[in-house]
C-alpha positions in Angstrom: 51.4 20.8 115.0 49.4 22.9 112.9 49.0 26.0 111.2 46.2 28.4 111.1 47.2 31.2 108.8 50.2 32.4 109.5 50.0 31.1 113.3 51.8 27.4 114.1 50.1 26.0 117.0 52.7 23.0 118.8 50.9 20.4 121.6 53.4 17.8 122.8 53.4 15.6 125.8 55.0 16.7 129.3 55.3 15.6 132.2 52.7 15.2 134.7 54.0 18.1 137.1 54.6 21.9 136.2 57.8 22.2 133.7 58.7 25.0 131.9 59.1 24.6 128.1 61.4 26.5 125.6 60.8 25.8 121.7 64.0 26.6 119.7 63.0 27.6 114.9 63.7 28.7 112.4 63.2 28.8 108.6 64.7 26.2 106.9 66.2 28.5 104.4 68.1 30.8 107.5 70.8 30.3 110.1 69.5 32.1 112.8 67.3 30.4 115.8 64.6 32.1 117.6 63.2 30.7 120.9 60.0 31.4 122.9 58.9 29.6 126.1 55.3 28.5 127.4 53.5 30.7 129.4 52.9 29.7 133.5 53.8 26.1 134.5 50.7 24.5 134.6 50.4 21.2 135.6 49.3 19.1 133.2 50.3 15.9 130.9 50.5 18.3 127.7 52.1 21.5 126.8 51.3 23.6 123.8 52.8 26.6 122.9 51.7 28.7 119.2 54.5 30.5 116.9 52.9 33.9 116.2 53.7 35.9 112.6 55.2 33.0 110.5 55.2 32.4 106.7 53.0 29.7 106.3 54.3 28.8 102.7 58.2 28.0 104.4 59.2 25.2 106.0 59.9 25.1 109.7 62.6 23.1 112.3 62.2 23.2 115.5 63.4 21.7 118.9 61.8 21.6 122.4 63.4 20.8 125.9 61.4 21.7 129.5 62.2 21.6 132.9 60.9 21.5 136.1 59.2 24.4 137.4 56.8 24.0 140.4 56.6 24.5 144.1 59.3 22.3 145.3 62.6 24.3 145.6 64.5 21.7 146.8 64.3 19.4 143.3 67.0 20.4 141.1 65.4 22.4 137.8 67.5 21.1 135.5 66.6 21.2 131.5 65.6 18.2 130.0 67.5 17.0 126.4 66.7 18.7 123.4 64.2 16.9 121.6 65.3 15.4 117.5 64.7 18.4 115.4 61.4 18.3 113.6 60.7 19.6 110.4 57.3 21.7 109.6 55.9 21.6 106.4 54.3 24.4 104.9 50.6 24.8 105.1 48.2 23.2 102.7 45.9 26.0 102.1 44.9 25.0 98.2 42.8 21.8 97.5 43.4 19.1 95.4 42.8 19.8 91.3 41.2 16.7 90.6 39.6 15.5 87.3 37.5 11.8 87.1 37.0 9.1 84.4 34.1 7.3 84.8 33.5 3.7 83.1 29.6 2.1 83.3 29.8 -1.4 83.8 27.8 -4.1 84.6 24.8 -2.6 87.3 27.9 -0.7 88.8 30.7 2.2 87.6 34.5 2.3 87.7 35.6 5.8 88.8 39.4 6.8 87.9 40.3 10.0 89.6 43.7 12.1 88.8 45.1 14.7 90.7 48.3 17.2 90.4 51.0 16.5 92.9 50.8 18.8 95.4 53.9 20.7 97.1 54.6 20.0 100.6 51.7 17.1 100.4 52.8 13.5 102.1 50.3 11.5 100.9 45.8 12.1 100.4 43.1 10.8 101.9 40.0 9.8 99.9 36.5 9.1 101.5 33.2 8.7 99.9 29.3 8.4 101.3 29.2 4.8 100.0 31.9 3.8 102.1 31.7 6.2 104.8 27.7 5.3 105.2 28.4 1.1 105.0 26.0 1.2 101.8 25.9 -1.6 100.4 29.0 -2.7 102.8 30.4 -2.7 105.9 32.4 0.6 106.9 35.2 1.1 105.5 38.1 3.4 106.5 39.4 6.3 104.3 41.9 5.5 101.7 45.5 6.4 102.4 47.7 6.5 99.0 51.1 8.1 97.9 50.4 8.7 94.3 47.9 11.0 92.4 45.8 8.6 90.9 43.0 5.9 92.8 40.4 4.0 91.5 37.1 3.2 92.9 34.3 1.0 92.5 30.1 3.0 93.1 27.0 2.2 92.9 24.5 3.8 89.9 23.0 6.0 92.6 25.2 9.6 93.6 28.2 9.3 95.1 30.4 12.4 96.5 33.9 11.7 97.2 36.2 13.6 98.8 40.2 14.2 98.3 42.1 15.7 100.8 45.8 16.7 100.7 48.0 15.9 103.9 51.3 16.3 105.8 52.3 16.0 109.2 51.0 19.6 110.0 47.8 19.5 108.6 45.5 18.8 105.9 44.1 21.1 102.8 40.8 21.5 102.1 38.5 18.7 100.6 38.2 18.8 96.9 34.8 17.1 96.4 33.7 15.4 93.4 29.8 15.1 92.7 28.8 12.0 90.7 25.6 11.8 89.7 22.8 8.9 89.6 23.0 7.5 85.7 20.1 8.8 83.7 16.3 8.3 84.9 15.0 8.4 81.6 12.6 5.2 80.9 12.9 4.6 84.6 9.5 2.5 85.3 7.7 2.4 88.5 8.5 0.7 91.6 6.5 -2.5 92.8 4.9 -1.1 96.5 5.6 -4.8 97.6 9.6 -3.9 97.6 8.7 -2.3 100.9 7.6 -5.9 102.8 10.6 -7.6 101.5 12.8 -8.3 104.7 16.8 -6.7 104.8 19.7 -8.8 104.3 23.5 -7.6 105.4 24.2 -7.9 102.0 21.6 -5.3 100.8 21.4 -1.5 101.0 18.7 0.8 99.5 18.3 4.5 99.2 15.4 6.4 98.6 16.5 10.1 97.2 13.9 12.8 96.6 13.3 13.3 93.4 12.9 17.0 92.2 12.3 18.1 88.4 15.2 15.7 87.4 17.5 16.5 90.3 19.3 13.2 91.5 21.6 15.2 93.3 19.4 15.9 96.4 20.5 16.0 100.0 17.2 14.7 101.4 18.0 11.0 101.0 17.4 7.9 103.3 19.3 5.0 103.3 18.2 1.7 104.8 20.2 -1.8 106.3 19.0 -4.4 108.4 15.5 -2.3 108.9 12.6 -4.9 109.8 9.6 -5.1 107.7 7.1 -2.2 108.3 9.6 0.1 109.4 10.3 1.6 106.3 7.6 3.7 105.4 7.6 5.7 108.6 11.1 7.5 107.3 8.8 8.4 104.1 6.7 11.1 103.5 3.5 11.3 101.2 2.7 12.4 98.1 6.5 12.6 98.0 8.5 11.3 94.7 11.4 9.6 95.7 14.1 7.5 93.4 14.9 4.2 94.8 17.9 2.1 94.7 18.8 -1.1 95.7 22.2 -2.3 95.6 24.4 -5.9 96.8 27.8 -6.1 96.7 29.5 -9.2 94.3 33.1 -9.9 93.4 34.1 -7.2 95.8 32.6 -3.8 94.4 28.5 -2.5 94.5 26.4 -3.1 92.1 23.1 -1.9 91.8 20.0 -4.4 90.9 17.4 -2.4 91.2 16.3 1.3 90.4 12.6 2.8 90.0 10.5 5.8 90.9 8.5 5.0 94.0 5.2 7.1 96.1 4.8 6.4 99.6 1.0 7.5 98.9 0.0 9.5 95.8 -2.6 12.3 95.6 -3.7 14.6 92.3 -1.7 17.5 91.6 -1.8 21.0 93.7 -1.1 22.9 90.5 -2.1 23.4 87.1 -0.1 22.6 83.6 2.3 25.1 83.4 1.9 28.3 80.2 -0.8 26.8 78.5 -0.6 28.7 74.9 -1.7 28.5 71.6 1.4 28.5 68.9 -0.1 28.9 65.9 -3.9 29.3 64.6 -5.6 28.5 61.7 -9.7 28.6 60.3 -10.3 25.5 61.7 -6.8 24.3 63.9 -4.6 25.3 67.3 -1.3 23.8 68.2 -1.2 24.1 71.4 1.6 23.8 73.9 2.5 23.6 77.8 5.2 23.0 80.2 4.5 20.2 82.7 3.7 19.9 86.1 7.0 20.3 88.5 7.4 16.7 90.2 7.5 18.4 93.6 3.5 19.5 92.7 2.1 15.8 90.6 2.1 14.2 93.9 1.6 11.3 92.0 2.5 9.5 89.0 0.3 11.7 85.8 -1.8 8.5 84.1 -2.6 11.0 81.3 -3.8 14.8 81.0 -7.6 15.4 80.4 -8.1 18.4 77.7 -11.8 20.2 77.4 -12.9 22.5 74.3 -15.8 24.5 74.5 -17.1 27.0 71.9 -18.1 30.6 73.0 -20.8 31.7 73.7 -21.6 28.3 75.2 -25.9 28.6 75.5 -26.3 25.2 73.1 -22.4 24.1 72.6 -21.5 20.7 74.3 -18.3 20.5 75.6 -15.5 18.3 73.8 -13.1 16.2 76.1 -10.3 13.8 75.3 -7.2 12.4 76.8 -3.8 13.1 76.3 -0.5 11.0 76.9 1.5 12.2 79.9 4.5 12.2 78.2 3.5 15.0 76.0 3.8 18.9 76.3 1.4 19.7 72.8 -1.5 19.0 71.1 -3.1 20.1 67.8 -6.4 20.7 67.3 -8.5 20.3 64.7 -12.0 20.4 63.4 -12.6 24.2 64.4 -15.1 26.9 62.7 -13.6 29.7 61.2 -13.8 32.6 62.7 -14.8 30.6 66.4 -14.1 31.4 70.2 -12.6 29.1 72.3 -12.4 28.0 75.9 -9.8 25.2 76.3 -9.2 23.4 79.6 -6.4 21.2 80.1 -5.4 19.3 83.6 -3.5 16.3 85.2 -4.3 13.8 86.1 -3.0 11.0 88.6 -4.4 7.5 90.2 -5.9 9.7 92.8 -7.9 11.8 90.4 -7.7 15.1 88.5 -5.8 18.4 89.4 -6.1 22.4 88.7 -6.8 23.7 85.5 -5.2 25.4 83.3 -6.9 27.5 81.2 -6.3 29.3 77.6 -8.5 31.4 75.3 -8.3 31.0 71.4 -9.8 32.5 68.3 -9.6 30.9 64.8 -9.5 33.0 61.9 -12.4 34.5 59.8 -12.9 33.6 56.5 -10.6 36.0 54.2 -13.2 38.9 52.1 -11.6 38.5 48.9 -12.4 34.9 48.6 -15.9 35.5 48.7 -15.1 38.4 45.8 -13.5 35.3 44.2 -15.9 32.5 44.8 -18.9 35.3 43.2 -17.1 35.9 40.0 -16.2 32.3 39.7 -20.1 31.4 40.2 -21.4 34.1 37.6 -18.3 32.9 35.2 -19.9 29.4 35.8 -23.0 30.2 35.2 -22.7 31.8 31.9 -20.8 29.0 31.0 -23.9 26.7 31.7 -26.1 28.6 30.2 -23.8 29.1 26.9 -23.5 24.9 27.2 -27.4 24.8 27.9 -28.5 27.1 24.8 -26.1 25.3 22.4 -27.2 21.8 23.8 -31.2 22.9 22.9 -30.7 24.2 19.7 -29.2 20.6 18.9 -32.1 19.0 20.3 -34.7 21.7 18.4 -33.3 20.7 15.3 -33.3 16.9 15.9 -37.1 16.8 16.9 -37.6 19.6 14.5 -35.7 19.5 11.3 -35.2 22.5 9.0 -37.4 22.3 6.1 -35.8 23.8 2.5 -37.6 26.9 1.1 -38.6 25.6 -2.5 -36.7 26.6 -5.2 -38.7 29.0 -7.9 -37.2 29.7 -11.1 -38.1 33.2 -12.9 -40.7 32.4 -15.7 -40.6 34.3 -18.8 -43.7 33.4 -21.3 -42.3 31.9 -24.3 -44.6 33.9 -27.2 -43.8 32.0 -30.8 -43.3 34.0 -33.8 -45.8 35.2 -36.0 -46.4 33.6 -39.8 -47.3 36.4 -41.0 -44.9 38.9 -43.0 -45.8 42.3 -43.4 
């Protein structure tokens, strides 16, 4: 039995001649039975018969007995037993609520996943793509528990799991869990000689496709018992791709390996991304950029390669130096005021350089009033010199030539004696 909306659709097994079936229900909650009966005997080793205009939230009982129905009028068409009255749960139309806890150990994770009881539920069913996908196991069937809590052991690379609700007439939708890869960051790069190495039962790897940080991507390949050399004809170039490689010990996956890996790299199909100037200064530029989406490096950026070349350009040489990859700015320095600026700035992978980006700057001009400034400081200093320089050569003048005292010259009056001679 199962419902589909408010419909109960009923398939038993019948005998292997034409019978005629009647199905006795009603709501648990009521007194009253209603009955319908299968359409034209058709022979056949199952019946089914669906309950039109139900509640699919109540529970159901119900009861079915045939009897013999075909050509042969002389066989007595007597009705079978009732069968045991069966009860129909109510539909599980809502899916689970479920919540997760998840513990990083040792090159593996412990997941702890809750859930509310659901009404009418009998028990849930959990499945995940590790398990389901024998990575790094063998297959394993779906879980089958009671209570609303389970525990499971994953890998470090994404796992979805899925929690059903269920009861004898059906099951509610999947509540599906997404658990990420663990964080990429300071991931290094994979050694192309993983490729060779030959499958054991034990081992399982997984190459996702790695898109501006996504771990979560569809597009991923999983490997077991593959022979050597058959690998990279499930790869595609210039592709970036996440690999795993996990083993199972003491029962649960762990993973033992986990690097960024190229089938074949090439330079990049596009260009840094807003190449701008921040700030600008007489002589300086901070610069800045957004970096090249992974799906367009198709390869691993060694470094980025940034030009500067004055314009007008007739006698300038152009300046070039290289930048870490793992940057998105720059400052510049060493600029003339008032200058024009080309700057080019590109990636570059093993497999050579890509598009350009390209950004236009213009330092700024000497400010006016520090010329009016630097004039009157001049003049001021200059008048101060020359004050220093007149004092410092009247010191010398009268060193080489000392001042000679005007002689002194007392007034002279004639001194005339007296006469002798009295009158």
């Amino acid at each position: 039995m199962s419902w589909s909306k408010n419909n109960l659709k009923l398939n038993w097994t019948a005998a292997g001649y034409p019978v005629l079936c009647e199905v006795l229900f009603r709501r648990s909650d009521y007194l009253t039975w209603e009955n319908r009966t299968t359409d034209a005997a058709i022979e056949s080793s199952f019946k089914h018969l669906t309950l039109t205009n139900l509640s699919k939230d109540s529970v159901y009982l119900l009861q079915v007995r045939c009897r013999y129905n075909g050509p042969k009028k002389d066989l007595v068409s007597l009705w079978s037993d009732w069968s045991p009255v069966v009860t129909v749960p109510a539909e599980l139309e809502h899916k689970p609520e479920v919540t997760i806890t998840t513990e990083l150990l040792n090159r593996s994770r412990k997941v702890t996943l809750e859930w509310k009881a659901m009404p009418h539920a009998k028990w849930y069913i959990l499945n995940d793509t590790q398990s389901s996908r024998q990575c790094p196991c063998k297959k394993k069937k779906a879980h089958n528990t009671t209570r609303s809590t389970h525990t499971i052991y994953v890998s470090l690379s994404a796992v979805d799991i899925w929690v059903f609700a269920q009861n004898s007439a059906g099951s509610s939708p999947p509540a599906i869990v997404q658990i990420p890869a663990e964080s990429v960051a300071g991931l290094t790069i994979c050694d192309k000689t993983a490729l060779d190495e030959k499958f054991d039962r034990k081992t399982c790897r997984e190459w996702y496709e790695h898109q501006d940080g996504d771990t979560m991507s569809q597009n991923r390949i999983r490997m077991k018992n593959k022979k050597r050399g058959e690998i990279g004809k499930h790869l595609t170039d210039y592709v970036r791709y996440l690999f795993f490689e996990h083993k199972r010990a003491d029962g649960k996956p762990q993973t033992v390996k986990m690097c960024f890996f190229y089938q074949k790299e090439g330079v990049p199909r596009k260009e840094p991304q807003d190449l701008t100037s921040l700030t600008e200064t007489k002589t300086s530029a901070n610069l800045s950029w957004k970096e090249i989406p992974s799906a367009d490096q198709r390869g691993f950026l060694t470094h980025y390669t940034l030009c500067i070349l004055k314009v007008p350009s007739q006698d300038e040489v152009k300046e070039c130096r290289n930048i870490s990859a793992s940057v998105t700015e720059h400052y510049v320095e060493n600029l003339l005021p008032g200058g024009k600026y080309d700057i080019v700035l590109a990636g570059v992978t093993r497999a050579g350089k890509g598009p350009e980006a390209t950004v236009t700057i213009s330092t700024l001009p000497e400010d006016s009033w520090m010329h009016v400034w630097w004039s009157v400081g001049m003049l001021f200093l200059f008048f101060f010199l020359t004050m220093i320089c007149t004092c410092i050569l009247k010191r010398i003048q009268n060193k080489i030539f000392p001042h000679v005292p005007k002689p002194v010259v007392q007034d002279f009056n004639p001194y005339q004696p007296e006469s002798g001679v009295r009158n």
